[in-house]
N, CA, C and O of each residue as an XYZ file, in Angstrom:
288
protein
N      -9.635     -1.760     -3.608
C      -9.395     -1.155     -2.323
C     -10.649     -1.213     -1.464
O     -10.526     -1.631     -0.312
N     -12.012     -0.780     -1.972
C     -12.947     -1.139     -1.053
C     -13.668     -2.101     -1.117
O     -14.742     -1.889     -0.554
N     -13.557     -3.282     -1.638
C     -13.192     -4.589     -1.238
C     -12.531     -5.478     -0.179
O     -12.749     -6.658      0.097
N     -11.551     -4.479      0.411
C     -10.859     -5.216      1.380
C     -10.423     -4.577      2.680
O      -9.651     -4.904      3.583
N     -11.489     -3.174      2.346
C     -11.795     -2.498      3.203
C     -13.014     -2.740      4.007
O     -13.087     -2.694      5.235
N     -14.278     -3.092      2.888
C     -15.004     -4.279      3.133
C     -14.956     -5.124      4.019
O     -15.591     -5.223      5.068
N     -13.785     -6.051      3.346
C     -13.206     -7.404      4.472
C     -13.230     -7.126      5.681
O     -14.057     -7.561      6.482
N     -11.802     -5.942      6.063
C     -11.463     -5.900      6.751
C     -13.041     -5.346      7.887
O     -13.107     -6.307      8.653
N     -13.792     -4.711      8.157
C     -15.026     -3.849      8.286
C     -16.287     -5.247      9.055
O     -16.894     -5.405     10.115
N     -16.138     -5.953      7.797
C     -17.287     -7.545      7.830
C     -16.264     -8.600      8.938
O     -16.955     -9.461      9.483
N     -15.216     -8.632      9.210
C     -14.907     -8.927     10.726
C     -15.334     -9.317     11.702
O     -15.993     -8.367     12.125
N     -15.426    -10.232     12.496
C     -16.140    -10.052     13.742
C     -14.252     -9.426     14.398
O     -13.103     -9.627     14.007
N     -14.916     -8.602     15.587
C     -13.928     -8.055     16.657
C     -12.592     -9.099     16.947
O     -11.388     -8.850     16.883
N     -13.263    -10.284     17.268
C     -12.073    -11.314     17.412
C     -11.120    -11.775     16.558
O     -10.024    -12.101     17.015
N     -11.445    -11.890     14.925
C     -11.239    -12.169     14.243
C      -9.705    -10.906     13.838
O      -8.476    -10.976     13.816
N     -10.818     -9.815     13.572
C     -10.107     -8.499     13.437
C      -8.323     -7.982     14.271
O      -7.329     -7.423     13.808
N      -8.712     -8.595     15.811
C      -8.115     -8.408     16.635
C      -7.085     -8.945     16.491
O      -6.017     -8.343     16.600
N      -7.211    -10.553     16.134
C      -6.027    -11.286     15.881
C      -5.269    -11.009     14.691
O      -4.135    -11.465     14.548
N      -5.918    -10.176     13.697
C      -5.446    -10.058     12.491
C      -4.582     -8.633     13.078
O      -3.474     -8.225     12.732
N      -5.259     -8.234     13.791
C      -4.287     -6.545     14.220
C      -2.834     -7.190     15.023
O      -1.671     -6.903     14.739
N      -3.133     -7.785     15.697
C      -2.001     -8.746     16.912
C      -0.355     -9.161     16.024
O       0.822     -8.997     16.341
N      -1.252     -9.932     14.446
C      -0.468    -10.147     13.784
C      -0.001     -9.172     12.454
O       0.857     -9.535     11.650
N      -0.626     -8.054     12.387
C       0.460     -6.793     11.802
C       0.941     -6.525     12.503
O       2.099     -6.245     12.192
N       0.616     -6.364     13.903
C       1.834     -5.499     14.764
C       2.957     -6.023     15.056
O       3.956     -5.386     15.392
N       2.826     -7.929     14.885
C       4.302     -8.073     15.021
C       4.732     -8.026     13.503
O       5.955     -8.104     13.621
N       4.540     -7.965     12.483
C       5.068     -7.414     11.289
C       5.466     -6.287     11.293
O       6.489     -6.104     10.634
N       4.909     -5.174     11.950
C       5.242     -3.805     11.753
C       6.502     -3.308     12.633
O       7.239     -2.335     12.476
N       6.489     -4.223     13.518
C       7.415     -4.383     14.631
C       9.166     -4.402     13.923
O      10.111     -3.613     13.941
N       8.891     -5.862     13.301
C       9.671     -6.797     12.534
C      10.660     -6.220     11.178
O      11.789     -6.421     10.729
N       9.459     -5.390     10.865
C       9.486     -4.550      9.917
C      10.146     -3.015      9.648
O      10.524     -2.379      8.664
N      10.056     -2.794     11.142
C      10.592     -1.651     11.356
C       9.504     -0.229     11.079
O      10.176      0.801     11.134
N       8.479     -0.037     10.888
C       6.876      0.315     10.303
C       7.325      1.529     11.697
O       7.819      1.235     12.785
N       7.001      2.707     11.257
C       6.662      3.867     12.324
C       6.471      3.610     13.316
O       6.105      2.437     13.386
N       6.534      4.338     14.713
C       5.994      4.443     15.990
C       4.931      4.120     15.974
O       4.492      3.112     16.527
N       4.135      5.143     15.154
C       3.434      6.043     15.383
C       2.134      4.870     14.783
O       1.038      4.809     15.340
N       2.421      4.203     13.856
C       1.536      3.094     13.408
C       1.097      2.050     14.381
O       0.102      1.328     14.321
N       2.016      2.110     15.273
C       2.666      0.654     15.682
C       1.725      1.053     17.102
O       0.817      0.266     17.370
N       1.876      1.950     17.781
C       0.944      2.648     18.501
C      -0.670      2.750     18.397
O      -1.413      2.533     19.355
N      -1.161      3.154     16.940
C      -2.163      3.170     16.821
C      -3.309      2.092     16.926
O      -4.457      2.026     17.366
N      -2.136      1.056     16.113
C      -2.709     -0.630     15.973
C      -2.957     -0.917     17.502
O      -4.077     -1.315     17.823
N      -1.936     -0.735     18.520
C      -2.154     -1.166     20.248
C      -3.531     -0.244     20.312
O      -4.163     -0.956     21.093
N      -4.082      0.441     20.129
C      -5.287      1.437     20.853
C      -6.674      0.981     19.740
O      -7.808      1.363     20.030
N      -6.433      0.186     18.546
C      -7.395     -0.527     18.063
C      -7.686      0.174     17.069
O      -8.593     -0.239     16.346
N      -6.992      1.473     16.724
C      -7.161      2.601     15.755
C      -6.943      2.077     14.141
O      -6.268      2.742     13.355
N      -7.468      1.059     13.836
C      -6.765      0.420     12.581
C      -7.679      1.368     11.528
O      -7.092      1.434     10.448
N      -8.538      1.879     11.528
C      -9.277      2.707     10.540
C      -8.344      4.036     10.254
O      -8.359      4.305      9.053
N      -7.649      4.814     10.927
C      -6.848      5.545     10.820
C      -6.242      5.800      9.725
O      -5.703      4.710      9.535
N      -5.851      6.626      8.627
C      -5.372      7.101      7.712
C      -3.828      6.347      7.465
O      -3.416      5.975      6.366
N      -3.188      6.239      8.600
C      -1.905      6.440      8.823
C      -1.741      4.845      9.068
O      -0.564      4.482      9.073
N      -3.151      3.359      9.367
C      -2.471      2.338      9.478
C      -3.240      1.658      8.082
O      -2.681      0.937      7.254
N      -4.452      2.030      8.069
C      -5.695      1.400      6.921
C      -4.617      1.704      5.964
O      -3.634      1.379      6.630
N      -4.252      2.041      5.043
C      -3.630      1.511      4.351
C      -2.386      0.470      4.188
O      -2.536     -0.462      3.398
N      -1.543      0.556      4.685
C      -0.544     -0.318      5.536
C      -1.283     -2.001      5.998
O      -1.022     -3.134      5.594
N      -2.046     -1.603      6.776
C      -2.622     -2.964      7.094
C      -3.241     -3.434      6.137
O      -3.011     -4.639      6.042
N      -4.210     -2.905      5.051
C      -4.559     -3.594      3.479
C      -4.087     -4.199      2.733
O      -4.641     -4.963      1.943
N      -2.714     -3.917      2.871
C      -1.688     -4.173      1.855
C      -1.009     -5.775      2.422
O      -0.733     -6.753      1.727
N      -0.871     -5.600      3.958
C      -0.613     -6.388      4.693
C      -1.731     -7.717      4.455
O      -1.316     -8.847      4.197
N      -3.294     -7.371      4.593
C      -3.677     -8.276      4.746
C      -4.148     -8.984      3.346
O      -4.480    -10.167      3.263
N      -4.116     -7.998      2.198
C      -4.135     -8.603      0.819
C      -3.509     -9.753      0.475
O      -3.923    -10.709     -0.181
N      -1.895     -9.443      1.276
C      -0.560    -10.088      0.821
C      -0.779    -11.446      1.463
O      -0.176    -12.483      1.187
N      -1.912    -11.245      2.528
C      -1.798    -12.564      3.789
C      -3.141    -13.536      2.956
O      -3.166    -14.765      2.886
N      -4.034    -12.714      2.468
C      -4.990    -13.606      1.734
C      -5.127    -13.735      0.072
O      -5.969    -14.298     -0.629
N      -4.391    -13.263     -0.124
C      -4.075    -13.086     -1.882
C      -2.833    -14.167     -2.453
O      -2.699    -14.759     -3.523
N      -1.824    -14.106     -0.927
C      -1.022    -14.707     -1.742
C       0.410    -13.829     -2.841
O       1.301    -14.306     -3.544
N       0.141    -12.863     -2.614
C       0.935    -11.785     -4.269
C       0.943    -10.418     -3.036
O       0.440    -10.384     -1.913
N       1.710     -9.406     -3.776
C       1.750     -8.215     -3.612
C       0.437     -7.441     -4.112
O      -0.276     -7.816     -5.043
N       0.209     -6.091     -3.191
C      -0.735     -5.243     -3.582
C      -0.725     -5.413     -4.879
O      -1.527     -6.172     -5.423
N       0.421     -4.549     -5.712
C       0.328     -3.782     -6.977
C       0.460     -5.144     -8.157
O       0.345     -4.743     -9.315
N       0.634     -6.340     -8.051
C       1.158     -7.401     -8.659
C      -0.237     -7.912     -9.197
O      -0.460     -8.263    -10.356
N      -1.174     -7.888     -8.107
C      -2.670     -8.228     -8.620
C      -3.524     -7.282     -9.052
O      -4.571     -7.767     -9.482
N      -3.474     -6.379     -9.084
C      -3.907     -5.109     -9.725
C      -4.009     -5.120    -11.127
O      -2.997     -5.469    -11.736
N      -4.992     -4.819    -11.762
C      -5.464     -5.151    -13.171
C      -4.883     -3.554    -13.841
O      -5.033     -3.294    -15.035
């Protein structure tokens, strides 16, 4: 987990941004809370309520597998 909290953190802004651009149309897609979906538009991705959600998201996007599937 803070490994890819890490990741996500070591970012440049642009990078980050596009990666936020593209959870939100997942979360969209997905059907993912308002309230998430909101936060991601205001750049709030550290937030309790998306940082996890988006980890999982971006594990799945650079891992390849599910969160819990690569998990030792």
């Amino acid at each position: 987990m803070a490994v890819i909290r890490g990741e996500l953190q070591a970012m440049s802004a642009h990078v980050r941004d596009a990666l936020l651009l593209e959870y939100k149309s997942f979360a969209i897609e997905a059907k993912k809370h308002p309230n998430i979906i909101k936060k991601v538009e205001k750049g709030e991705w550290q937030s309790g309520l998306v940082l996890g959600e988006l980890m999982r998201f971006y594990w799945r996007k650079t891992r390849q597998s599910d969160w819990t599937a690569s998990s030792p």
